[in-house]
VEXVEXBA-771846 format. One line per 2 residues: number of its first residue (from 1); for each residue x, y negated, z negated of C-alpha. Coordinates in Angstrom, 3 decimals. Each point is the difference from the previous one (the first is absolute). Example, Ala and Ser with C-alpha at 12.3 -4.5 7.8 and 13.67 -1.06 7.14 Angstrom:
1> 12.300:4.500:-7.800  1.370:-3.440:0.660
This chain:
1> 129.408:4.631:163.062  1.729:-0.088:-3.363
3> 1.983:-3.017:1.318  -2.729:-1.692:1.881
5> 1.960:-0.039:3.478  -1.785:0.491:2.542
7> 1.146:2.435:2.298  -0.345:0.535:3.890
9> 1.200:2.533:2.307  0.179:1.782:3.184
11> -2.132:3.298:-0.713  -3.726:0.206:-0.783
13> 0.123:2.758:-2.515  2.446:-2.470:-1.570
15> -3.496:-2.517:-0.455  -1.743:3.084:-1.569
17> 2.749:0.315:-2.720  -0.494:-3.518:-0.888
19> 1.826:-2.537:2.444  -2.020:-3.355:0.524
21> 0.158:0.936:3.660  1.749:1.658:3.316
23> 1.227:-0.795:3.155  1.465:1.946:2.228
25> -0.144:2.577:3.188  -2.990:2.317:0.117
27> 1.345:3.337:-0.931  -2.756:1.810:2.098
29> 1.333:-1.768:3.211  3.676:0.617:-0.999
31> -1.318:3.716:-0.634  -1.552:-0.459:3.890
33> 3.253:-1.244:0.858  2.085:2.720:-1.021
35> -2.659:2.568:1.145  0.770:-0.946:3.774
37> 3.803:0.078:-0.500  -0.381:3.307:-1.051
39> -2.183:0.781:3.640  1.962:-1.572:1.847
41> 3.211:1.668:-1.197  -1.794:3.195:-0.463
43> -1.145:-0.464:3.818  3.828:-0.257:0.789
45> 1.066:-3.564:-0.383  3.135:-0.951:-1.351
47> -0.210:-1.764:-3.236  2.804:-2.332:1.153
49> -2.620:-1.384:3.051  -2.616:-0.752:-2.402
51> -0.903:-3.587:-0.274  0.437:-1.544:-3.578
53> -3.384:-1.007:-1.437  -1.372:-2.440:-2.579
55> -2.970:0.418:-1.652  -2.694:-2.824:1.592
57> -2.861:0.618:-3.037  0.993:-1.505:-3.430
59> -2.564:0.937:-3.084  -0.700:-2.559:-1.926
61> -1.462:1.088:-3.935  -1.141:-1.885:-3.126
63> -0.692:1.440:-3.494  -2.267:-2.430:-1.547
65> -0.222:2.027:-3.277  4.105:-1.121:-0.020
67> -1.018:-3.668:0.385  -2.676:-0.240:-2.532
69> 2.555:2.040:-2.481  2.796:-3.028:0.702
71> -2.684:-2.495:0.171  0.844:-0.908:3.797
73> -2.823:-1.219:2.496  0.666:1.566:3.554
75> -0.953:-2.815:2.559  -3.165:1.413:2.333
77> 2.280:-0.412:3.110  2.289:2.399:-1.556
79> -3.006:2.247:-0.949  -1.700:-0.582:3.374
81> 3.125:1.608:1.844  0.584:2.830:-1.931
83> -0.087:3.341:1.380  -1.246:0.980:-3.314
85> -1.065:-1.458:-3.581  0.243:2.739:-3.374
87> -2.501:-1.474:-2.376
């Protein structure tokens, strides 16, 4: 902010701290994710058999208090496909 970049990164929490905005996996599905790894290997699977998997839900989140600070206009398409807006 003192240098009146705007900033944009992978983690929502990141958005809360200040970031213009976010994009990146959901952490609740990667959280899902892991949780049936941990079944499956718990259930007797060998880690080795698991499929690799990418998340398939991206969050995307604006903080318009960030814009108005740096005196940037976020287009309504942009604000129309957020996951989430912090006014």
């Amino acid at each position: 902010m003192r240098h009146r970049l705007p900033a944009i990164g992978a983690r929502r929490e990141w958005v809360e701290a200040g970031f213009l905005m976010s994009y990146g996996p959901s952490i609740v599905e990667m959280f899902r994710i892991s949780a049936d790894y941990v079944d499956k290997i718990l259930k007797g699977t060998k880690p080795a058999d698991l499929p690799v998997q990418q998340p398939t839900r991206f969050e995307l989140v604006v903080n318009l208090k960030t814009a108005k600070a740096l005196g940037l206009t976020i287009p309504p398409s942009i604000l129309a496909r957020a996951d989430e807006v912090i006014e």
